[in-house]
C-alpha positions, 0 to 999 in steps of 0.5 A, a space after each residue: 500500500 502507497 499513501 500518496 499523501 500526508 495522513 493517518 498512518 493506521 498502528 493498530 496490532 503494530 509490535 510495540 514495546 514499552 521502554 524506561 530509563 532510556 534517552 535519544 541515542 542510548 540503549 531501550 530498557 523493556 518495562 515490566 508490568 506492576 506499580 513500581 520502578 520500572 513499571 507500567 500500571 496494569 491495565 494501563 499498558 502500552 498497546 492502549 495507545 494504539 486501541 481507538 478507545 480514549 477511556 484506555 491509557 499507558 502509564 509508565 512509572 520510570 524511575 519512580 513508583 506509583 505512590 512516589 509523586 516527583 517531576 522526574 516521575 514517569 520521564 525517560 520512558 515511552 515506547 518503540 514500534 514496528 510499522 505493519 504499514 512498512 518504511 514510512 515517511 513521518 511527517 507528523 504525530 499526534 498525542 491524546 490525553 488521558 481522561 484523568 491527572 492532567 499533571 501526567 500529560 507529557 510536554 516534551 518528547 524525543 523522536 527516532 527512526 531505524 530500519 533495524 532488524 527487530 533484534 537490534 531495536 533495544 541498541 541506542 546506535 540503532 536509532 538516528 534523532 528526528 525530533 526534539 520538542 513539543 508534544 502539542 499539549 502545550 495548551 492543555 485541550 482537556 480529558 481525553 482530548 487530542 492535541 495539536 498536529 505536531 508537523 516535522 521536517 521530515 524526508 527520510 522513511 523508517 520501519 521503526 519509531 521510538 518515543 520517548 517523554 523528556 519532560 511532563 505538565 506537573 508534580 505527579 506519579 508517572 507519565 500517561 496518555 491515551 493515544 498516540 498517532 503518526 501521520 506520513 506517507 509514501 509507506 511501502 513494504 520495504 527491503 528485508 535483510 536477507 539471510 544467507 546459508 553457508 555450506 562448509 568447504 568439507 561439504 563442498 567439496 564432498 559434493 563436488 566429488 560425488 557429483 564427477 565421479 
C-alpha cells in the first residue's frame, strides 16, 4: 500500500514495546508490568495507545513508583514500534490525553527512526534523532482530548519509531496518555535483510566429488 499523501498512518496490532530509563541515542530498557520502578500500571499498558478507545491509557512509572509523586516521575520512558504499514515517511504525530491527572500529560518528547532488524531495536546506535520538542499539549485541550498536529521536517522513511517523554505538565506519579498517532506517507513494504546459508568447504567439496565421479 502507497499513501500518496500526508495522513493517518493506521498502528493498530503494530509490535510495540514499552521502554524506561532510556534517552535519544542510548540503549531501550523493556518495562515490566506492576506499580513500581520500572513499571507500567496494569491495565494501563502500552498497546492502549494504539486501541481507538480514549477511556484506555499507558502509564509508565520510570524511575519512580506509583505512590512516589516527583517531576522526574514517569520521564525517560515511552515506547518503540514496528510499522505493519512498512518504511514510512513521518511527517507528523499526534498525542491524546488521558481522561484523568492532567499533571501526567507529557510536554516534551524525543523522536527516532531505524530500519533495524527487530533484534537490534533495544541498541541506542540503532536509532538516528528526528525530533526534539513539543508534544502539542502545550495548551492543555482537556480529558481525553487530542492535541495539536505536531508537523516535522521530515524526508527520510523508517520501519521503526521510538518515543520517548523528556519532560511532563506537573508534580505527579508517572507519565500517561491515551493515544498516540503518526501521520506520513509514501509507506511501502520495504527491503528485508536477507539471510544467507553457508555450506562448509568439507561439504563442498564432498559434493563436488560425488557429483564427477
Amino acid at each position: 500500500m502507497y499513501l500518496l499523501e500526508s495522513e493517518y498512518i493506521n498502528t493498530t496490532n503494530n509490535d510495540v514495546i514499552a521502554i524506561w530509563n532510556t534517552q535519544a541515542g542510548k540503549n531501550s530498557y523493556s518495562t515490566s508490568i506492576g506499580h513500581g520502578k520500572g513499571q507500567m500500571a496494569p491495565y494501563e499498558t502500552v498497546s492502549n495507545i494504539f486501541d481507538h478507545d480514549i477511556h484506555t491509557k499507558y502509564t509508565s512509572f520510570g524511575s519512580s513508583s506509583a505512590d512516589m509523586i516527583s517531576r522526574k516521575s514517569g520521564l525517560n520512558t515511552g515506547f518503540y514500534v514496528t510499522l505493519n504499514a512498512g518504511v514510512c515517511i513521518i511527517t507528523g504525530f499526534q498525542f491524546t490525553t488521558a481522561t484523568n491527572h492532567p499533571k501526567r500529560d507529557p510536554m516534551m518528547i524525543t523522536l527516532e527512526g531505524s530500519n533495524a532488524d527487530n533484534s537490534s531495536l533495544t541498541f541506542g546506535s540503532s536509532w538516528i534523532l528526528m525530533y526534539n520538542g513539543s508534544t502539542g499539549l502545550d495548551i492543555n485541550p482537556g480529558r481525553g482530548k487530542t492535541g495539536s498536529l505536531q508537523m516535522l521536517n521530515n524526508s527520510r522513511s523508517y520501519r521503526s519509531y521510538r518515543i520517548l517523554a523528556v519532560s511532563k505538565r506537573g508534580v505527579e506519579s508517572g507519565v500517561h496518555y491515551s493515544e498516540f498517532a503518526f501521520h506520513g506517507h509514501s509507506c511501502s513494504p520495504g527491503k528485508r535483510r536477507r539471510q544467507y546459508r553457508f555450506i562448509s568447504a568439507a561439504f563442498f567439496f564432498k559434493l563436488f566429488t560425488l557429483d564427477v565421479l
